[in-house]
C-alpha positions as CSV (number, residue, x, y, z in Angstrom):
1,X,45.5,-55.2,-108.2
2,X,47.7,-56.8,-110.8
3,X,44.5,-58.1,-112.7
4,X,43.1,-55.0,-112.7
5,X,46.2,-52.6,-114.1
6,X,46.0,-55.5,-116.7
7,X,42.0,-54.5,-117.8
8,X,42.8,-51.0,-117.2
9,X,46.1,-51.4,-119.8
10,X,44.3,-53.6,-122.2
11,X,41.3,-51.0,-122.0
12,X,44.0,-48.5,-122.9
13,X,45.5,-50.2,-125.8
14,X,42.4,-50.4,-127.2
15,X,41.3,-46.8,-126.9
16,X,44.4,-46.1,-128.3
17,X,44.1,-48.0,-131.1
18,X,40.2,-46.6,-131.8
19,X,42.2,-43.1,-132.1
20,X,44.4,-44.2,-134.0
21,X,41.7,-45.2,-136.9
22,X,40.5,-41.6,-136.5
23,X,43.6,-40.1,-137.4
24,X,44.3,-42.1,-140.6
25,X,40.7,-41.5,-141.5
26,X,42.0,-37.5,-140.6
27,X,44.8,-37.7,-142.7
28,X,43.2,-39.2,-145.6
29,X,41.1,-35.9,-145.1
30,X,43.8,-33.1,-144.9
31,X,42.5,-32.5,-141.7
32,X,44.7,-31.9,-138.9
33,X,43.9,-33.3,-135.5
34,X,45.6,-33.6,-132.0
35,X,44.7,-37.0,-130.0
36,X,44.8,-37.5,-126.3
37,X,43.4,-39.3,-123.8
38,X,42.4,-38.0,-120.5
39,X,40.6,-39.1,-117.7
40,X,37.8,-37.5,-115.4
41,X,34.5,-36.5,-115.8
42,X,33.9,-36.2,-119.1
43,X,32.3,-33.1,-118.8
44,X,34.8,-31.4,-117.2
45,X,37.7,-33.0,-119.3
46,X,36.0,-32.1,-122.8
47,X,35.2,-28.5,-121.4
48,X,39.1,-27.9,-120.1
49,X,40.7,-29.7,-123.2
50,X,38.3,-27.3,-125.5
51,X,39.5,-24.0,-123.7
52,X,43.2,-24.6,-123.2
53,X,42.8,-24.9,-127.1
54,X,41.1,-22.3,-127.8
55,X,39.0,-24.1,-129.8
56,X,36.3,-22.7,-132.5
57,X,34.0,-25.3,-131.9
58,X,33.3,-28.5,-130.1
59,X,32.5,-31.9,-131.5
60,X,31.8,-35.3,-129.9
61,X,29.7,-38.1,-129.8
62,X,26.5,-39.5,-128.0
63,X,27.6,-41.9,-125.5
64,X,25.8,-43.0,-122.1
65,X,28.2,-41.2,-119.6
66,X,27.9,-37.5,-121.2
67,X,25.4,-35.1,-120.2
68,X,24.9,-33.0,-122.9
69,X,23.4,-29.9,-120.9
70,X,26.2,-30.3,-118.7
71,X,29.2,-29.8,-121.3
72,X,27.5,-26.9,-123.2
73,X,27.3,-24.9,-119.8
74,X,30.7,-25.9,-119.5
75,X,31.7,-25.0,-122.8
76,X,30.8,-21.7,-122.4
77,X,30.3,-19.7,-125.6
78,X,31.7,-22.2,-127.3
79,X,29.3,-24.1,-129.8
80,X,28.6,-27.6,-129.2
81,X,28.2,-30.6,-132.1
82,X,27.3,-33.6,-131.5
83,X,27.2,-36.3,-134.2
84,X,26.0,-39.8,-134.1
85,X,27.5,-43.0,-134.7
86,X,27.4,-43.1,-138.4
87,X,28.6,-39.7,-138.5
């Protein structure tokens, strides 16, 4: 249990810190951002997070455990973007 709370805080730190980058790269931009981290299905999370906001639009990015599909049901009428790694 101990050696797993460790993983699970160093996996932490390190999302963290990849957030982190984004902001600065934010900043640099004049662009305002709010970070978080949640946990859940990401679905469901990215869906929830997007319409306590409010938000205009939704933007993320490609990664193993999303389903696509899934999130723009979720979403709504809310338009989805989804860039790839290079941006």
């Amino acid at each position: 249990a101990k050696e797993e709370k460790e993983k699970r805080d160093l996996l932490e730190d390190r999302i963290w810190n990849f957030l982190y980058q984004i902001e600065d790269v934010a900043f640099g931009r004049e662009l305002k951002i709010s970070l978080m981290l949640e946990e859940g299905k990401p679905e469901e999370t990215i869906a929830s997070v997007v319409k306590s906001y409010e938000a205009d639009l939704c933007v993320t990015f490609p990664y193993k455990e999303l389903d696509a599909e899934l999130l723009l049901r979720k979403l709504g009428p809310t338009p989805l973007l989804i860039f790839n790694q290079e941006g």
